[in-house]
Structure formats: structure tokens, C-alpha cells
N, C-alpha and C positions, 0 to 999 in steps of 0.2 A: 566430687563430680556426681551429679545426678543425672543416671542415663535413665530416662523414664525411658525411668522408661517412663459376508454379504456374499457371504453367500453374497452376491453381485448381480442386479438386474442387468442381466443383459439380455433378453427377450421379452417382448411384449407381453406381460403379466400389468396384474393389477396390484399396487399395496396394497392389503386388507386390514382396516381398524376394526376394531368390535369395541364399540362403548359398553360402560356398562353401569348407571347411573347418569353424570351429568358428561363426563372426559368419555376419551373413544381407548380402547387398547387394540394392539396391534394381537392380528390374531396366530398367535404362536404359546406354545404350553411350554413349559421350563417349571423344574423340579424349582423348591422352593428354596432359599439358604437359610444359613445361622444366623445371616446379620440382620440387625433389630426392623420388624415391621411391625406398620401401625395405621390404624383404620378407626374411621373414616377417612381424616388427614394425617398427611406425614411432610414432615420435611427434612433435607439436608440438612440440618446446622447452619440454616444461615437464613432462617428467619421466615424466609416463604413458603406459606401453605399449600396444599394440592388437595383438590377434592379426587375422592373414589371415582368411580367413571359409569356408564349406563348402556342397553343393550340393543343391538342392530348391529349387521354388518356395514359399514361404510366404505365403498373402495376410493383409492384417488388413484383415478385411473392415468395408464401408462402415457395419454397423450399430452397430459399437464405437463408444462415445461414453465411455471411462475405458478409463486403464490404470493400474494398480495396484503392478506387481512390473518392481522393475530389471532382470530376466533378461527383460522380454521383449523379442521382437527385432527390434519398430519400435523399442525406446529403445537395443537396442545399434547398430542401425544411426546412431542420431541421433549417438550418441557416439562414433561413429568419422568423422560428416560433423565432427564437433566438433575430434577429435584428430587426423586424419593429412590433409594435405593430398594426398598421391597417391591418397584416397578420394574424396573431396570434390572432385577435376578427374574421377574416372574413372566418378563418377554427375554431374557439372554438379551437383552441390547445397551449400548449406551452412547453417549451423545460427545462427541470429541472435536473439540472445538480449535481452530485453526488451522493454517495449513502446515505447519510443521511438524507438531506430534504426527499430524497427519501420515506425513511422509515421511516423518522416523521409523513409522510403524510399517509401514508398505517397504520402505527400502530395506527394513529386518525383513521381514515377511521374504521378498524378494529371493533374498540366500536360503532359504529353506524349501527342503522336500513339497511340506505340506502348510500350507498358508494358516497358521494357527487362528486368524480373526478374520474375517470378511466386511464387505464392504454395502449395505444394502441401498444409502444413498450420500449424493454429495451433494448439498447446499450450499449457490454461491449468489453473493452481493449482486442485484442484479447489475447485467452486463458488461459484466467480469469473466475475465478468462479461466481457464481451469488451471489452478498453479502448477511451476514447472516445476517438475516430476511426477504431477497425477495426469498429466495429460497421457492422452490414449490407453486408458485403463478400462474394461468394460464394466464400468459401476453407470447406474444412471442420476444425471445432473437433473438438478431442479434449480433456478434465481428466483430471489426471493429480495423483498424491497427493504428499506434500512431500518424501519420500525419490525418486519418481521426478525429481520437479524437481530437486532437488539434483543429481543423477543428470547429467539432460541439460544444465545449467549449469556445471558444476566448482564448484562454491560453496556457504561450508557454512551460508548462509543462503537461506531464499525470500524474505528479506522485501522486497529491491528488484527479485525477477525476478517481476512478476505472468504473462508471457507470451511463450511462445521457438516460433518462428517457421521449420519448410525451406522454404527458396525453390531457384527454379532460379538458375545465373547469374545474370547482367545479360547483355545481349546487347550492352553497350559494353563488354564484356571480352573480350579476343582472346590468346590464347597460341598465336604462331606457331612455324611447323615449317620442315621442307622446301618442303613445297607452298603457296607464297604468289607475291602476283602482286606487279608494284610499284603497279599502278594501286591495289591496297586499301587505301594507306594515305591515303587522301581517305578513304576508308569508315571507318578506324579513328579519325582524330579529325576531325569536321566541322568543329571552330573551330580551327584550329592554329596561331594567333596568339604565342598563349605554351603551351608544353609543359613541363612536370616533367618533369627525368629523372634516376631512381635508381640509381647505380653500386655495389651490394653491402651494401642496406642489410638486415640480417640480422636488427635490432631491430623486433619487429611493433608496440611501444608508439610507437618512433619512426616505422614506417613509417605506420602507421593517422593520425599526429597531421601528417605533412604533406599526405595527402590530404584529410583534414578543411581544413590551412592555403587546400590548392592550390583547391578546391570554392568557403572562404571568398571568398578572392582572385581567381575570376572565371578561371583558368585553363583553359586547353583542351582538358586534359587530361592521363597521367602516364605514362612509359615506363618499364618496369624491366628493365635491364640484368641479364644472369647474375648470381646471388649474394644477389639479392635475399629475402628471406622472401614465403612466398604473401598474399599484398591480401585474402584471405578467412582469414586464420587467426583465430581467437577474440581473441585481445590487440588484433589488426589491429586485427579488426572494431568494439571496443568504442572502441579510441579515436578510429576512424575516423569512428565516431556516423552511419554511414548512409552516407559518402559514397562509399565501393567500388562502392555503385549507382547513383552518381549523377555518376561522371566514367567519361571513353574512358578504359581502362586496356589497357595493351599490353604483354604480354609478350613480350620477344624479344631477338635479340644487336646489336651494334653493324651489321651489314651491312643490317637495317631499319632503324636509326636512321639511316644514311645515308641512304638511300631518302629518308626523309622529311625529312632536312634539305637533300637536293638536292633535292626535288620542291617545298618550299616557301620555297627560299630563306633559311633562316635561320641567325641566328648563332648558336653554339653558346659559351655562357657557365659556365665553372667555379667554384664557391665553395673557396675554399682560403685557407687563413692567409698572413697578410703576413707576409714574413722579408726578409731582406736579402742573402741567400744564394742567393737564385732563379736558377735559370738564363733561369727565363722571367719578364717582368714580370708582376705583380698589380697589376690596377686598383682602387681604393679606387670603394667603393659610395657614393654622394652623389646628392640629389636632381636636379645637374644632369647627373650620367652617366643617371641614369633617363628623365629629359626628352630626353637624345639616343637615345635607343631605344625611345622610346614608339611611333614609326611603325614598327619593326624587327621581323621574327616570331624570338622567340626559342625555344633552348632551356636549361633552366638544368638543368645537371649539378650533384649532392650526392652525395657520398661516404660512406662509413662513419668511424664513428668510431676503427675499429679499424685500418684500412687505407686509409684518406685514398681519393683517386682513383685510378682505373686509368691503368697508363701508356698507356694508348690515351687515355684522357677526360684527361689532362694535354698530348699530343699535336696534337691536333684543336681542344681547347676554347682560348679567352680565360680568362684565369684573373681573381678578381674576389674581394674582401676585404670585411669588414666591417669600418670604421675601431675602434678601442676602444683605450681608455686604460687604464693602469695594467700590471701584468705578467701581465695574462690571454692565455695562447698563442690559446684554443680556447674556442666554444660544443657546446653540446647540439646535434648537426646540426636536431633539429625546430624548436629554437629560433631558430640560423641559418637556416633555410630559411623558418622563417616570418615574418622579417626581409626574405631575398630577397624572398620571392613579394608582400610586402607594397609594397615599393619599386620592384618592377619589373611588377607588376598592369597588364592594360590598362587604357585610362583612358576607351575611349568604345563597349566590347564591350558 
């Protein structure tokens, strides 16, 4: 087996862009992250390029209720919160497309103190209702016609996108720098029981599909190691199904991950293939290794499928297999991970 590894308008304000070159940005400052930027153009991984943007403030003002034409530049800004992740950390926003993450995320949000993500607008098909459960929320609605939609979706249908949604981050999403304390990482994951941790996972379908596993399974959270794809890129986010806003997610390198596996004590667990060749041994995954580490706060390391584990995370970690039969070398890492996370879940969180 191979585990590769809104804030919410609700008073009459204006949105304000500030272009700067040819696109308009929204005018808000955000610290910059780790994950990869690139200039002039940048794109997601999927092909579409983004030019730089240019300077004036632009407002669309509060009484706009339709937008009509692709060129304007609330929807080229949405499409670049869409496409280039060094936009999307350098405004805190991103573009979350349909109505169900939607209200996955809102109905989390809901049971909580303090609303971790905000909502600054909601885009719908023109004259479409606002889907049920977003109705009477005070974010402000804008309709927009099916070529705009198209537009701010990548897709060359509307018929499953009634409703596409900028929010702000989540405020359980942290991309650290220089300047970090060791005490913040009690503040980065409040349950730190069991923790995810991602070593260069580059795939958004795979990365989005074990946040969704880790959410599933009760975990406490998910650290992603250098190499990783950004937790809000559109592939992410769709198969993540809401849960980018609904787990601590922690950006950073190995020297906070120690941090926090010395401040909370735990064992650091590798997913890697059984061979016979090992230099180091692989423990086989069974219901009773699970039961000896139900009281243990772990962390479980996944690698890429292209470049297995880092030799640091090979290092440091317990290395740990999924038993299987026949001449299967390797899983799907999402697949293997949601295997792990499944067998190794707390059992009384």
C-alpha cells in the first residue's frame, strides 16, 4: 500500500475593488502564506490563467441587486478568488460554489459560539430563490444570469450550481510564518487528541476527500506540511463538502509540528507500504493495535502518491500498514487514509 502520501453585508456599504493592473482586488490586506504564488499569472492546476490586476478603487455599489456581463469586475474578482490561491490568501476570501457546502458550513457554524467563516455575498441564478436553509440570513444577495454563472463556477452547466457564495476564511485556519509563538498551538487545535497530518499532498480531489474523512471520523484537526495544494482551492473545496470550515487546519513546516507534538505528547504515526526490504519496521493496522492507542494522542502522517513520505516524516514517525491480500503494492492515499482515520478515530471525543 501506498499512502502518499462575511463578515455579512447587512447595511448599506459599498463592496470595494481596487484593481491593480488589468483585474480589480478587493480591498482588504491579509498576511501572505506558504502556499506557492506566482506572478504575473498563476493558476490552480487546471489549466486557466489569471492576469495580475491594476489600480483605482472601484465600488459596486450596495443598490446593485443583477449582474449581467462577464467583464464585470465583482465576477473577475470572484474568478480569481476561484483560480489563483496567492489571491485568495492575499484578500482572506474564497469562492464556494453551490448550495450545499453552502449550508453545511452555515449549519456548522450555527452550533458554534463564534462563527468561524463569514459570509460577504450570495450569488444566485437569476430569479431563483435563496435555498432552503440560507433563507433569512443577513448576507447580501445579488442574481446573476447563466453565462455569469458559468463564469464564476468553471462549469459548463448551471443546472447543479443554484447558488455560489465569498466568504471570509474560517478563523480555524492558520498559515504560519516567522512570527509565531509556541504557546498558539493550544489555540490552533482545541482537541488535539488525533490530528491529520499532510506530507505533499499536491492532489485537491484527494486532499479535500480526507478532510471530509478526518471531519467524518471525529478528528481534531489537520496539519499540512510544505507541498501540500491550498484546503480552499475549488477541487479542494468540492470534495471537501464544507469541511475546510469546519476543522483547525494549520499551515506550516515541520518545526511547528514539533511544537505541537512536544507540547501534547504524542506519537507520531506513518502510513507507508509493507515490504520486506524495510530498513525500518512496519506495523500492520488491526483492531488490536487500534485499541492500544485509543488512550495515545496521535498524529497520523499521509504522504503523496507520487513521492511517498518525506525523509524527515520516515525519520521521526512509526511507520504503519494496511494488511491486503493479493499483489496490490498501494491504495488511493484518500482511500488509505480513510481506512486510517477510520480505525484509529477516538472512541469516547
Amino acid at each position: 500500500m501506498q499512502c502518499v502520501n462575511a463578515h455579512w453585508v447587512s447595511t448599506p456599504h459599498l463592496l470595494l475593488l481596487r484593481p491593480s493592473n488589468s483585474q480589480l482586488k478587493v480591498s482588504i490586506t491579509q498576511k501572505r502564506t506558504q502556499f506557492p504564488q506566482t506572478s504575473p499569472n498563476h493558476s490552480d492546476n487546471n489549466g486557466d490563467e489569471i492576469e495580475d490586476s491594476a489600480a483605482a478603487t472601484v465600488p459596486l455599489p450596495y443598490h446593485v441587486k443583477s449582474i449581467t456581463s462577464t467583464s464585470n469586475p465583482f465576477v473577475k474578482h470572484c474568478v480569481k478568488l476561484r483560480l489563483s490561491s496567492s489571491y485568495r490568501h492575499e484578500h482572506g476570501s474564497v469562492l464556494v460554489v453551490g448550495s450545499t457546502p453552502i449550508r453545511e458550513i452555515y449549519k456548522f457554524h450555527d452550533s458554534m459560539e463564534e462563527r468561524p467563516g463569514t459570509v460577504d455575498c450570495l450569488l444566485l441564478l437569476d430569479k431563483a430563490e435563496v435555498p432552503e436553509g440560507l433563507d433569512g440570513l443577513p448576507f447580501r444577495t445579488v442574481h446573476v444570469n447563466s453565462m455569469v454563472m458559468k463564469k464564476l463556477s468553471g462549469l459548463q452547466s448551471t443546472d447543479s450550481t443554484d447558488a455560489i457564495s465569498v466568504m471570509k476564511f474560517p478563523s480555524t485556519f492558520h498559515n504560519l510564518g516567522d512570527n509565531w509563538q509556541e504557546a498558539d498551538c493550544r489555540r490552533w487545535f482545541p482537541s488535539p487528541h488525533r490530528i491529520l497530518v499532510l506530507d505533499g499532498i499536491q492532489d485537491p480531489g484527494n486532499l479535500g476527500t480526507l478532510l471530509r474523512s478526518a471531519l467524518a471520523f471525529r478528528w481534531g484537526g489537520v496539519f499540512l506540511l510544505p507541498g501540500c495544494c491550498d484546503p480552499f482551492n475549488e477541487k479542494a473545496l468540492r470534495a471537501s463538502r464544507g469541511a475546510s470550515f469546519q476543522l483547525s487546519i494549520v499551515s506550516g513546516s515541520w518545526t511547528h509540528l514539533q511544537t505541537i507534538t512536544n507540547d501534547f505528547h504524542m506519537k507520531i504515526l506513518a502510513g507507508h507500504p509493507q515490504s520486506n526490504d524495510q530498513l525500518k519496521p512496519v506495523s500492520l493496522l488491526s483492531q488490536e493495535l487500534a485499541y492500544s492507542l485509543a488512550e495515545m494522542p496521535l498524529c497520523l502522517v499521509l504522504g503523496s502518491e507520487g513521492n511517498g513520505l518525506s525523509e524527515e516524516t520516515r525519520r521521526v514517525s512509526e511507520l504503519i500498514s494496511i494488511p491486503m491480500t493479493g499483489d496490490f503494492e498501494s491504495l488511493n492515499v484518500s482511500v488509505a487514509g480513510g481506512i486510517f482515520l477510520y480505525m484509529l478515530q477516538p472512541l469516547d471525543c
